[in-house]
N, C-alpha and C positions, 0 to 999 in steps of 0.2 A: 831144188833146195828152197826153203822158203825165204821171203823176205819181207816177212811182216808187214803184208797188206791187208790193212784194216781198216771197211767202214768205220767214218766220225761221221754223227749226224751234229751240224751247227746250229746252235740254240743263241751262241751268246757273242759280243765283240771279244778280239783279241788284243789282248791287254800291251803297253808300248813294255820294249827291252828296256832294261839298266843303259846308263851311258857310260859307264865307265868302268875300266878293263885293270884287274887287279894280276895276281899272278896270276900260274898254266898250273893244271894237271899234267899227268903224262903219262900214257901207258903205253906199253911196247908190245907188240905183238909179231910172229916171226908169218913172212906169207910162206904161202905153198903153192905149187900148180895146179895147173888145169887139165884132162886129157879127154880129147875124143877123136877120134879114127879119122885120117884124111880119105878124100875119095880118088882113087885113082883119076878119074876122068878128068882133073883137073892136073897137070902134073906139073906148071910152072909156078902152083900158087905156095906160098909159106906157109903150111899150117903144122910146121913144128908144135905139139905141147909138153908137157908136165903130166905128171901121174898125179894121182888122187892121196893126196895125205892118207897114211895110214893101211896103203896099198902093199908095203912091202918095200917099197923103192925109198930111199932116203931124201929127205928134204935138203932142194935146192939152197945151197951157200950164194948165190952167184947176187950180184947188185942188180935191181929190176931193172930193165932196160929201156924202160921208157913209164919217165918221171913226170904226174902230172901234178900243175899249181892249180889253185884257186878254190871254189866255193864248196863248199857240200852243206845241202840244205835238205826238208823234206818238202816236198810238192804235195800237194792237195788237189786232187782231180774230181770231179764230178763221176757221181757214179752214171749220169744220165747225160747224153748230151747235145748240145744245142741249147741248154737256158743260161744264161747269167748267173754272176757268180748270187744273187741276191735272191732268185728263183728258186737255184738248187739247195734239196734240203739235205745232199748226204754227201759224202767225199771219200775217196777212195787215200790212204796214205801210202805215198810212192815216194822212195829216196831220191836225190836226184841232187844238181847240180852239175854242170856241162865235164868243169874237168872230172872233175869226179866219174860220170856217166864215164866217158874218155876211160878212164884207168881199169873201172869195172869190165868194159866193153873188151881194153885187150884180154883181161886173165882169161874171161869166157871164151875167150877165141885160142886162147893155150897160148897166149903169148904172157910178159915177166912185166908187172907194172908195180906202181908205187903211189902214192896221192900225199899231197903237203897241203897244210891247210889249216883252220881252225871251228872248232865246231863248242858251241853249250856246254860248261860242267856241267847238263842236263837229262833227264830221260832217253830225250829225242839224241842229244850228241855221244853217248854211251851208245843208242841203238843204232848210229848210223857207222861209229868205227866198227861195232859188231858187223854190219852189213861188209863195208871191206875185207874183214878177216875172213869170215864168210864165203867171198867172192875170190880171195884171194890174191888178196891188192895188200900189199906192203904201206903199213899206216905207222911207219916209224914215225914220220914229220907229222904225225897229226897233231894238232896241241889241242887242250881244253880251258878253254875261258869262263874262272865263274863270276864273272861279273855281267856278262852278255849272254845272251840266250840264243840257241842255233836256229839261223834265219827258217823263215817259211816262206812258199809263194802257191798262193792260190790257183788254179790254170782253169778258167773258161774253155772249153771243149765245143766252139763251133759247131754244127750240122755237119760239114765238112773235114771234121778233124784235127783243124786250126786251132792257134791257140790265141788266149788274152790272158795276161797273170796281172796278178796285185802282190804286191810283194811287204812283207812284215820284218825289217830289218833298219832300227834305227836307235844305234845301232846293232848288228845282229854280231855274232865272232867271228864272221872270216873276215869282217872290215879289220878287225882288230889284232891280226896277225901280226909281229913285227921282226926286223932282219934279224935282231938278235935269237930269236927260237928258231929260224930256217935251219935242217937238218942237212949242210953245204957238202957232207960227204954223200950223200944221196944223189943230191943233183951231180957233180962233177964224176961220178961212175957211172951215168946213165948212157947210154945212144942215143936218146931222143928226150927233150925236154920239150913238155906241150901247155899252152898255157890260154886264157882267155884275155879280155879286158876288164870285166866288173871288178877285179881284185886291182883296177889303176881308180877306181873311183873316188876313193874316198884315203886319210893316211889314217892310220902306219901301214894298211898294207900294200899301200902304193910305193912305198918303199921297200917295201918285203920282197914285193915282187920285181921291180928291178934291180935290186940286188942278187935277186936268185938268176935271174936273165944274164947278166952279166957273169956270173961266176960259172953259168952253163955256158956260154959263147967264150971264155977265155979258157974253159976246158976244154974245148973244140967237140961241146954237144953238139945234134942238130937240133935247132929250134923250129918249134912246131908254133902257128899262132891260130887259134878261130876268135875272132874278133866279138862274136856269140851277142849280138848287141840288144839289147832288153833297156831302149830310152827311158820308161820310166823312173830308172836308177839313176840315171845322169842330171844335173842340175838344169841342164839344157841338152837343145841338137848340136849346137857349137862346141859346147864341151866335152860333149861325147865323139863329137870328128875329131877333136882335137889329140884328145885321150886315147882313142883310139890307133888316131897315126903316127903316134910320139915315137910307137915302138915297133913300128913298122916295119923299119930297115934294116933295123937285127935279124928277121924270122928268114929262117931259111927255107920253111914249108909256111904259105896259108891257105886257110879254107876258108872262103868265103859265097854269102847264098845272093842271088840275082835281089834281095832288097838292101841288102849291104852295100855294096856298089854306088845304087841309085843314092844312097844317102852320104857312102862317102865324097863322089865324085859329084851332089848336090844336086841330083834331076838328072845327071845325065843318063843314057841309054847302055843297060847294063847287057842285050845281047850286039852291042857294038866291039867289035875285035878291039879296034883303035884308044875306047873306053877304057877297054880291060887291061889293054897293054900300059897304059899309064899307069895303073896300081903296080904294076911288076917292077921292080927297082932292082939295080945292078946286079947285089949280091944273092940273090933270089934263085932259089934251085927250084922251087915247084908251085903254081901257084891254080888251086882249085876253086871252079864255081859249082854249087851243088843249084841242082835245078827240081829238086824236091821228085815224083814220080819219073819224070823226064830224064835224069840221070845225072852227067854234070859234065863239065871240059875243065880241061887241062892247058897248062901254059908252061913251057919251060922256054930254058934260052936257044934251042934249038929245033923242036918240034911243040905242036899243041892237036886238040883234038877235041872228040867228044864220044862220051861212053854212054849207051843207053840204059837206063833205068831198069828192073823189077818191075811189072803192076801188080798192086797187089789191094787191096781192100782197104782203105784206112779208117781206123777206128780215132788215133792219136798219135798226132804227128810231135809228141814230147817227145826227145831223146833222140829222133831220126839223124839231126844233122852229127851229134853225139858219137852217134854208133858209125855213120861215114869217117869219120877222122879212126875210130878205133879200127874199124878194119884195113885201113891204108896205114898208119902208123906198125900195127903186129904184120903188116908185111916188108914195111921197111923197114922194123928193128933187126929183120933177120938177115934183111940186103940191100943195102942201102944203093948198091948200081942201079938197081930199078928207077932212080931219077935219067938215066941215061941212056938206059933201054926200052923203048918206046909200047915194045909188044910185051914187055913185062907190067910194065906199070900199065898197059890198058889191060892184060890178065889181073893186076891186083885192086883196079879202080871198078872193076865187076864183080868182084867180091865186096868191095866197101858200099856198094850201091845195092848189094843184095841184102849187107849188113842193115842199110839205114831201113831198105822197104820192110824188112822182117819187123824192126820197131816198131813199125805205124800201126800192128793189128794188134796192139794187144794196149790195155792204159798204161802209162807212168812213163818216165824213163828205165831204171836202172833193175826194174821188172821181169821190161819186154825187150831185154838186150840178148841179142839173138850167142847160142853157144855154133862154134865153129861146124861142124856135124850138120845143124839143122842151117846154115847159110849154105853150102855144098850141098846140101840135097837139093835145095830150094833150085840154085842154079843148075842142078840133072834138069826137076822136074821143066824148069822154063826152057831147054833146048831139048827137050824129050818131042 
């Protein structure tokens, strides 16, 4: 399906946002499923989907079942890579934003999602709820701000596949979300609320977003958290640890990548057990370290481990860590035992590591977010 990726070549600076945030637009659009053929060979993994709007089959009534908060922006990638963002003369546009990415990631995998958030009365925020409908992401909570414009982030493309971003959001409209627009019947029907940290940055929707955290945990959601950390944003490193761990102890799931660690735990040694086990706090049902081609380990309160990675080529590692939580979340929307059953969740943590390697070859995020079909082949072809 397309997603409006269009060469922009940059001629000229980009101009600052409005600072200040008047009413919401609001459009309502109804999702629909996703559907592609499970493969036998794999026979403990979830991959229930949806049929294709318009197929015949009638459109799901059901509440998405894993509801994601925070940003939806468009990313800027270099058509060519390895130069600086001041080298390159051309850019690729890719939708993106982590939860976001997160929401898009389950529909493609045939699982039921939803995205809350705030994006531009703009071109760009019109085309990017198009891209959810599209995808099949339930954008009831979306709101539209016209006084702010919907954020950008430029992404430097390493030799390597790494990234550098610069970011254009001061302020952009997902800072300017506020609790009273949160669509709270969304969240409290969900099974899975997934959320990052940039949406703790800056108010009102630092408050938006622990509002909605709390009305998901006294509904007896699970919360999902990727800490997704991008310092630039943060006033400081202190304030981003800080930000970061406020909300910590709520998440019943997090994901986090071996530099996260080292910055929250300040230098310390992020393949140290003893390290890792200090992030894990009481109420804690699953706590993941993603180790980028390597694969990632697993921590609960009774067993931990480590699942090997895909290799696979990488062109652009945007969206990878993205599409790991979307593949582990569309298998716990469907069973959530799998925190409990060891050989289950190391069956569903090899699909979500299939998920993230499949991103890395193609640019963007929410692009090269792999459909359920093509992550199950992938893992034929690699035990072929």
């Amino acid at each position: 399906m397309a997603l409006h990726s269009t060469v922009f070549c940059i001629g000229t600076g980009v101009t600052s946002f409005p600072r200040n945030s008047l009413s919401f637009g609001h459009r309502t659009v109804r999702a629909s499923g996703f559907s592609t053929s499970p493969l036998a060979s794999f026979p403990r993994l979830n991959v229930r989907g949806k049929s294709f709007p318009g197929d015949g089959v009638p459109e799901s009534k059901e509440s998405p079942h894993v509801v994601c908060f925070g940003e939806l922006l468009i990313d800027f990638v270099p058509t060519v890579s390895g130069l600086s963002l001041a080298e390159s003369t051309a850019f690729k546009k890719a939708p993106g934003g982590a939860p976001a990415n997160v929401a898009v990631g389950i529909a493609r995998l045939g699982g039921s999602s939803a995205f809350i958030g705030k994006v531009g009365e703009d071109e760009f925020g019109y085309m990017l709820a198009d891209i959810l409908k599209e995808n099949n992401v339930n954008n009831e909570g979306l709101r539209f701000d016209p006084g702010a414009r919907t954020a950008l982030a430029f992404v430097t493309l390493r030799s390597d596949g790494e990234r550098e971003f610069m970011f254009y959001r001061n302020p952009s409209a997902d800072m300017l979300l506020r609790e009273e627009e949160l669509d709270f019947d969304l969240i409290r029907k969900a099974k899975i609320f997934h959320y990052g940290s940039i949406s703790l940055i800056t108010e009102p929707c630092k408050s938006a977003h622990i509002a909605a955290a709390k009305a998901a945990k006294d509904a007896g959601v699970v919360v999902s958290y990727d800490p997704n950390l991008r310092l630039p944003l943060w006033p400081s490193a202190d304030s981003a640890r800080e930000g970061i761990l406020s909300i910590w102890d709520i998440a019943d799931i997090i994901k986090i990548s071996e530099e996260e660690i080292s910055f929250l735990t300040k230098g310390e040694d992020p393949f140290d057990e003893n390290v890792v086990r200090k992030l894990y706090h009481p109420n804690l049902k699953l706590l993941l370290v993603t180790e980028g081609p390597d694969g990632c380990r697993y921590y609960t309160k009774d067993f931990s481990g480590r699942v090997k990675g895909l290799k696979v080529d990488a062109i652009d590692t945007t969206g990878a860590g993205d599409a790991f939580v979307a593949g582990i979340l569309s298998q716990l929307a469907v069973d959530l035992s799998l925190l409990q059953k060891e050989d289950k969740l190391r069956d569903a943590l090899k699909f979500a590591n299939a998920c993230g390697a499949l991103t890395v070859t193609e640019r963007g995020a929410i692009p090269a977010l792999p459909t359920k079909e093509a992550v199950l082949n992938a893992m034929l072809k690699s035990v072929a």
